[in-house]
N, C-alpha and C positions, 0 to 999 in steps of 0.2 A: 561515750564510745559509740551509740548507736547514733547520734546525732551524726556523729563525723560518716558514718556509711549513709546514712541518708543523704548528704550532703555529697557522698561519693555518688552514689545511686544515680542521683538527681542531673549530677554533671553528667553521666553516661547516658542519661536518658535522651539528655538536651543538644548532645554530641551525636545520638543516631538518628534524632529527630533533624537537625541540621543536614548529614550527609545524603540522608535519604530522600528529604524533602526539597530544601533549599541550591545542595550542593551542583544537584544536575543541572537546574535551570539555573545559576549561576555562568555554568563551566558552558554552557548552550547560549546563553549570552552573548557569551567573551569571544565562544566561534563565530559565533555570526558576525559582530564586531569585526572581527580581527581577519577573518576570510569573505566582506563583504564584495572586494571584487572579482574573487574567485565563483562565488552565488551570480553574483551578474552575469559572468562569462557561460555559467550554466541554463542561466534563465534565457542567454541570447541562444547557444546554439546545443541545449540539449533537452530542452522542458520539452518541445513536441512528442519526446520518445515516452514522454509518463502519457499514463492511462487509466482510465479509471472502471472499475469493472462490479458490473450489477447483478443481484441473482435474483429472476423472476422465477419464485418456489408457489409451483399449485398442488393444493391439497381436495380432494373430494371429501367433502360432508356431506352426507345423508343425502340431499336433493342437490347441492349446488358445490361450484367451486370456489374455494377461497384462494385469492393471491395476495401473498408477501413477500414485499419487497427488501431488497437488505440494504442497510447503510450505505454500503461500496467500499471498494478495496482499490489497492496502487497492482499496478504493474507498470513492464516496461518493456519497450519495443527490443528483440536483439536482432532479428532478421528480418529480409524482406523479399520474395519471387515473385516478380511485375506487382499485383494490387492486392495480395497475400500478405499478410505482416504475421510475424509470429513472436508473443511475449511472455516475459518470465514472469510468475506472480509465486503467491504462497499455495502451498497446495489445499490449505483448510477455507480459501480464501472460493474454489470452486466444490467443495468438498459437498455432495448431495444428501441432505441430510435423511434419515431412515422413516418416517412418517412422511415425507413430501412426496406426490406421486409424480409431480415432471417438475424438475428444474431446470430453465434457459439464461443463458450466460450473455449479458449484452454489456455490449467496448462500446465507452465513449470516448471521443479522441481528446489531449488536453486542452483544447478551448470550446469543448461541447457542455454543453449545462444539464445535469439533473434537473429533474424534475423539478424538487423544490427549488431551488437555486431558477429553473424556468419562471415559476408560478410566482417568485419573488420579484422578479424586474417585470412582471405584471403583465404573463403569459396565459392563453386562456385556459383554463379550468378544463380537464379533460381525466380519461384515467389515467394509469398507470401502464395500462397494459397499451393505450392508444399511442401516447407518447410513445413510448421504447420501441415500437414498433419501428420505428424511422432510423435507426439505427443499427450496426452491424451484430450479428449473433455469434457469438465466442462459439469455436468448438476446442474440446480435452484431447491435446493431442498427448502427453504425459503427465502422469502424477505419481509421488510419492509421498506417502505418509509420513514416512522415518525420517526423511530430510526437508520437510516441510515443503514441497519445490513441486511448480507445476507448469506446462508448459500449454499454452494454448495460443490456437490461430483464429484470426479472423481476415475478411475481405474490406475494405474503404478503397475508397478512390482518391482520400488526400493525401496528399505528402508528408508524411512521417520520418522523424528524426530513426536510425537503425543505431543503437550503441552496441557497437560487436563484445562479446565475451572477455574476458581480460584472459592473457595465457599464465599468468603468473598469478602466484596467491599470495595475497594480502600479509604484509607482515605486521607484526606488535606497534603499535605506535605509530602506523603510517598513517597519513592522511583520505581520509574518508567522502566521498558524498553521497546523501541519499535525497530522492524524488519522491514524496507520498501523499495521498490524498485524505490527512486523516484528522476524523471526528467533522466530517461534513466538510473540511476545509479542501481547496483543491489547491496542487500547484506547489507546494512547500517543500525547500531545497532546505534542509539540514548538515552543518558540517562537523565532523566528530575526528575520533580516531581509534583505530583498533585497541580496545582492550584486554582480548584473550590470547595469554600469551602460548598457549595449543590449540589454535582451530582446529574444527572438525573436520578433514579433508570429505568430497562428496566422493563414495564407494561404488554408488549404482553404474552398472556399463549399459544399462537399457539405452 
């Protein structure tokens, strides 16, 4: 008898090891696959609107100042006034953290290179703070915590894709796409579908 529940056990283990594991990159596969020319049609005329976004966080120690840089985060273009662009991101994504004593927020546009990504196609060796420098300075025009959601602007002079707002909300099972720049990659158009069959609707009238 205990044999057969370990053998139960064992299936059940190997069944959430699968769903959890295997199942997403499977099913992320098969969209990509399957909605390969719809990814095209995004990469032709809506990848400018992604952006990628930096926190130069300075902290004072004792005599000197330390800067740390963070990974970078996605956003996305939704408006534009003459050379003004204004983009939605995550609000944790500009979020200042409580020991940093200034943090500056710099937009690179989607065919602008990080730093590393610079120094990798055999760029010359500078800092951190010298590089970023050449580049537009984010400012917090909204944030909220509750609903993860942040809105900032910046100034460039290139031509940026603008994706307006959608006016309807997303149903169960429609089809999806998203633009993100993540774990150092840039540029990566994912295609999914809605799986929560109650969205959160957004409450804030700020």
């Amino acid at each position: 008898m205990k044999k057969k529940y370990r053998i139960i056990l064992l299936i059940a283990i190997l069944i959430f090891i699968f769903n959890t594991i295997f199942l997403p990159s499977i099913k992320s596969f098969m969209y990509q696959s399957i909605y390969k020319d719809l990814i095209e049609r995004i990469n032709q005329h809506a990848l400018s609107s992604n952006i990628k976004i930096i926190q130069l966080q300075y902290s004072d120690q004792e005599n000197s100042s330390v800067l740390t840089v963070s990974a970078g985060a996605s956003g996305v273009i939704i408006h534009r006034e003459e050379n003004k662009y204004y983009a939605l991101t995550a609000e944790h994504v500009i979020r200042e953290l409580e020991d940093v004593d200034k943090t500056q927020i710099i937009v690179l546009g989607y065919d602008q290179l990080d730093m590393n990504d610079y120094l990798s196609k055999g760029g010359k060796l500078q800092s951190f703070e010298s590089y970023y420098k050449q580049f537009p300075e984010g400012k917090v025009e909204y944030a909220s915590e509750e609903y993860d959601l942040a809105l900032i602007s910046f100034y460039a002079d290139e031509d940026y894709t603008v994706l307006p707002n959608s006016q309807e909300m997303p149903k169960y099972g429609e089809l999806i796409a998203s633009m993100s720049n993540p774990s150092r990659k840039r540029n990566i158009v994912t295609v999914g579908r809605i799986s929560t069959i109650k969205p959160r609707p957004f409450g804030d009238e700020a």
